[in-house]
Structures are given as C-alpha cells and as structure tokens.
N, C-alpha and C positions, 0 to 999 in steps of 0.2 A: 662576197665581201665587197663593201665602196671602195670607187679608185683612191689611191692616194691622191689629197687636195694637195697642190701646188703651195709652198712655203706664202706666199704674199697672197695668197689668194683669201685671206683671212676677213674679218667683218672689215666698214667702212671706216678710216682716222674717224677719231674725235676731232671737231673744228673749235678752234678757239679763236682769239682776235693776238696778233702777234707785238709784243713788246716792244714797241717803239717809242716811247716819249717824244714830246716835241711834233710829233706828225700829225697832231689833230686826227689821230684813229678813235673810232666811236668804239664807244662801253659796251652798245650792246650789240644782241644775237644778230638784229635786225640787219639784212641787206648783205649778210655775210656770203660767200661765194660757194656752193652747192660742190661737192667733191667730182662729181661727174664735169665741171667747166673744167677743173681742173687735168683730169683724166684725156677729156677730148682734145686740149691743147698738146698735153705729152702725147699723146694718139697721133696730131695732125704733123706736128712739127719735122720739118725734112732733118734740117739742121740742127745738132743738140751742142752745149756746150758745157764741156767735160773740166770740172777743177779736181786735182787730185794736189799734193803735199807731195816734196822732193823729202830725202830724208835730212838734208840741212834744215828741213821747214821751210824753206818755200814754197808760194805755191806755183802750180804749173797749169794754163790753161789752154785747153786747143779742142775745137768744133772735131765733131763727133758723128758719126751713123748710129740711128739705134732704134730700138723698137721701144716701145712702150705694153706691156700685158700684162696685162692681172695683176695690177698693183707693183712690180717692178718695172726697172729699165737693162734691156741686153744691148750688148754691144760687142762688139770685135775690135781686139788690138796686139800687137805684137810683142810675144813676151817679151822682148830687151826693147820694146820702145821706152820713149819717158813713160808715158802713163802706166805700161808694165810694168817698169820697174818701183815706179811709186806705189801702185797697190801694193806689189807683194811685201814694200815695206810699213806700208801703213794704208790699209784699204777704206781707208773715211777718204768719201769724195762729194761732190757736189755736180749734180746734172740740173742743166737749165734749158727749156726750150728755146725758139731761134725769135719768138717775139715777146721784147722788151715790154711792150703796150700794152700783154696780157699773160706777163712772165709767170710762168712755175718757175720754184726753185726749189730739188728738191737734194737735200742732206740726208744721205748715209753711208752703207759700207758696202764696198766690191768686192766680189769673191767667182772665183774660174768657177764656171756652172759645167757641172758634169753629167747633168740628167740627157743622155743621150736617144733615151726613147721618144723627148717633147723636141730635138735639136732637130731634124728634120721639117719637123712644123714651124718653125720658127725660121728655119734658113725658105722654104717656101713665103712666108711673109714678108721676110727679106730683101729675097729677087722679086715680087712683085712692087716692095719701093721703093727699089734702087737698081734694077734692073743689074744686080750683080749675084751672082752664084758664090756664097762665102763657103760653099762645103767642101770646095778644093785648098783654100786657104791654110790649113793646120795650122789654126791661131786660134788661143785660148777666148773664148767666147765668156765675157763676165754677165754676172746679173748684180745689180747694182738695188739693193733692200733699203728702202727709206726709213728713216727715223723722224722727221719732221718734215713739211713742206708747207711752202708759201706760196699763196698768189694773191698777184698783183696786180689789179685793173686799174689802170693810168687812170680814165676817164671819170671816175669815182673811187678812187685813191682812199679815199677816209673812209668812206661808210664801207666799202668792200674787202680792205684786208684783209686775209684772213690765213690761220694757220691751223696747220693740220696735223694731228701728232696721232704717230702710231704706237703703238702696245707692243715693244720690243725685247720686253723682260727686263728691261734694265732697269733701274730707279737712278734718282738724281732729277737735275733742276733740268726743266726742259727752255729753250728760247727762247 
C-alpha cells in the first residue's frame, strides 16, 4: 500500500494576478511569478512574521521560527503565549517571510500538528537552522495550511504580482 501523502503535499496553487486596483498590476499571465520563487523564499527566510487575531479582533503580530515543507509552514509556540492563545481561538493567521523586497505572504489556518512519526524529521531540520534542539520543549508544534498567497517583487511590482490560490474545499469569493 502508498505511504500516506502529507495533507499540503497536494498539486501546485492555481496563480492568478491579485486584486488591487489603482497599482497598475497587468492583465495578463505574462511575467507572473513561478510558485517555486515563491517556495524558495519561505524555504530561505530565517525570520518569519507571524499575524494571528486576539479574540477582541485585534491583530497581533510577532517574528517567528519556522520551517517551510511541502507546501506548509511549522512552527513552535507556547500554549498560553498570545499567539497560542489566538489560534485556539480562531486559527486564521498570516506568515510572511523576513524580506519585504520579495515578500510572500501567505493567508491561512493553524492547527497543533500531531503527526508524530514526521516530528523527528522535522525537529532534525530545525536544529540544523537554528542550532536549537525543539524536542525537549513540549510545546505544541503548529502547521500553518494556506489558503491564498502573495508575492511580491518590489523591483517589478506591476508585471510580477502574483496570487496564488489553493483548492481547500471551501467555496466563496477568494482575494
């Protein structure tokens, strides 16, 4: 029997051009930005910055450790920190890499990842890019599932915006 595929490991977003008005973004396909640029930036980025929703609705934001694979973002944080507690109140967040110039931004939902047989591979990834061993931590380790993302090349701003929607079951008007 095939291993079980990992939830995000699924086909590549649909790219589309992102709804901005006013920002001279082009119509068409042309020049649009390749899902792999976008991939290798969440890949490279040390620093990620984590927005999550307090339950007044505020939002709350604070830089982040994380890995990027297979189409999610993992991260560690403390069940009663703010950002704990804002997931378990409402787990739509937003992860952004640490460079503006050729920002991802990617929109969706965080939930405690419990797949304990990939958690080992994942904390060796870890410590080699951050030279921290998270496996003594017992702290809830999230995987963060996009629902849309964006990137953004400063340098060609108009002809490269580009959005990227994934196939999450849900229907409704996407951004």
């Amino acid at each position: 029997m095939p291993a079980k595929k990992h939830a995000s490991s699924k086909k590549e977003p649909r790219a589309t051009r992102p709804n901005m008005p006013g920002y001279g973004i082009s119509t068409t396909k042309k020049g649009m930005l390749p899902w792999k640029w976008a991939e290798e930036r969440l890949r490279k980025s040390r620093q990620y910055w984590m927005v999550t929703v307090r339950p007044d609705g505020r939002p709350h934001v604070m830089p982040v450790w994380g890995l990027w694979r297979e189409g999610a973002f993992y991260f560690s944080t403390g069940a009663s920190s703010r950002k704990g507690r804002n997931l378990a109140a409402n787990p739509n967040c937003i992860v952004c890499n640490e460079n503006s110039g050729e920002g991802v931004i990617v929109e969706g939902s965080a939930g405690i990842w419990k797949d304990a047989g990939r958690f080992e591979e994942l904390a060796r990834e870890y410590q080699k890019k951050y030279k921290m061993d998270i496996r003594g931590m017992n702290e809830p380790f999230y995987c963060v599932t996009p629902r849309v993302v964006f990137g953004l090349y400063e340098k060609k701003f108009p002809t490269t915006a580009t959005r990227w929607l994934f196939d999450t079951g849900r229907k409704g008007k996407s951004v």
